[in-house]
C-alpha positions in Angstrom: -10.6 -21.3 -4.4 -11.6 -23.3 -7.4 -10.4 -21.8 -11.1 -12.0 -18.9 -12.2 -13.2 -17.5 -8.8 -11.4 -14.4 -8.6 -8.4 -15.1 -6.9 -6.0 -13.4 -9.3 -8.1 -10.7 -9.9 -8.0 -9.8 -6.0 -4.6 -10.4 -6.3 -4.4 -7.3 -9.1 -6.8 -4.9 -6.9 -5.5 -5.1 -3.8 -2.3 -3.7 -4.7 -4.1 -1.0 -7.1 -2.2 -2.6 -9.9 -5.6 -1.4 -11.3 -8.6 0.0 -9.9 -11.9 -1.5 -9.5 -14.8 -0.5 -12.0 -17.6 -1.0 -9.5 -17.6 -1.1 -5.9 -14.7 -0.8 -3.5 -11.8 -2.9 -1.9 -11.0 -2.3 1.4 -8.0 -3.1 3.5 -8.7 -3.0 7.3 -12.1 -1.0 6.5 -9.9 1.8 4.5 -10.9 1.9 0.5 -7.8 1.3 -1.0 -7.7 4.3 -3.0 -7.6 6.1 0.1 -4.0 4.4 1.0 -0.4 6.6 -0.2 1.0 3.3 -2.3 4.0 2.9 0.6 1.4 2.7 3.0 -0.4 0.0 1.4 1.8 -2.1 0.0 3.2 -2.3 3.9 0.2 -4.4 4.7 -0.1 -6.5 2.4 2.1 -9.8 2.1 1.9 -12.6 -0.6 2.6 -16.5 -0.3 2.4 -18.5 -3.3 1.1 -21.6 -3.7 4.0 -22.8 -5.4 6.9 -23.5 -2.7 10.6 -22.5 -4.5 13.6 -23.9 -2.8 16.7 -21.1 -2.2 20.0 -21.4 -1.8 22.3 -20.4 0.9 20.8 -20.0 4.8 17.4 -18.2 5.4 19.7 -15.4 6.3 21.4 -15.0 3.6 17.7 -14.9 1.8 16.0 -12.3 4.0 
């Protein structure tokens, strides 16, 4: 999305780094409020848009 569209702010809620002030966010139809943290943060995954190279095998970086 373009700048200021909310990405990083999505970002923040889904994770309940802080809660939303108005309405919900849901994660597979489940308000994430509702989620025990472990729970949650087991669906969710994040890939940035910024590649990084590591060093050493893929292996060795799992």
């Amino acid at each position: 999305g373009s700048t200021g569209s909310g990405k990083t702010t999505l970002m923040n809620l889904i994770p309940r780094f802080y809660d939303a002030s108005e309405g919900e966010v849901l994660v597979d139809g489940v308000n994430v409020k509702e989620y025990d943290l472990e729970a949650l943060y087991a669906k969710i995954g994040y890939v940035s848009q910024k590649a990084v190279m590591f060093t050493g095998t893929v292996a060795d970086n799992v």
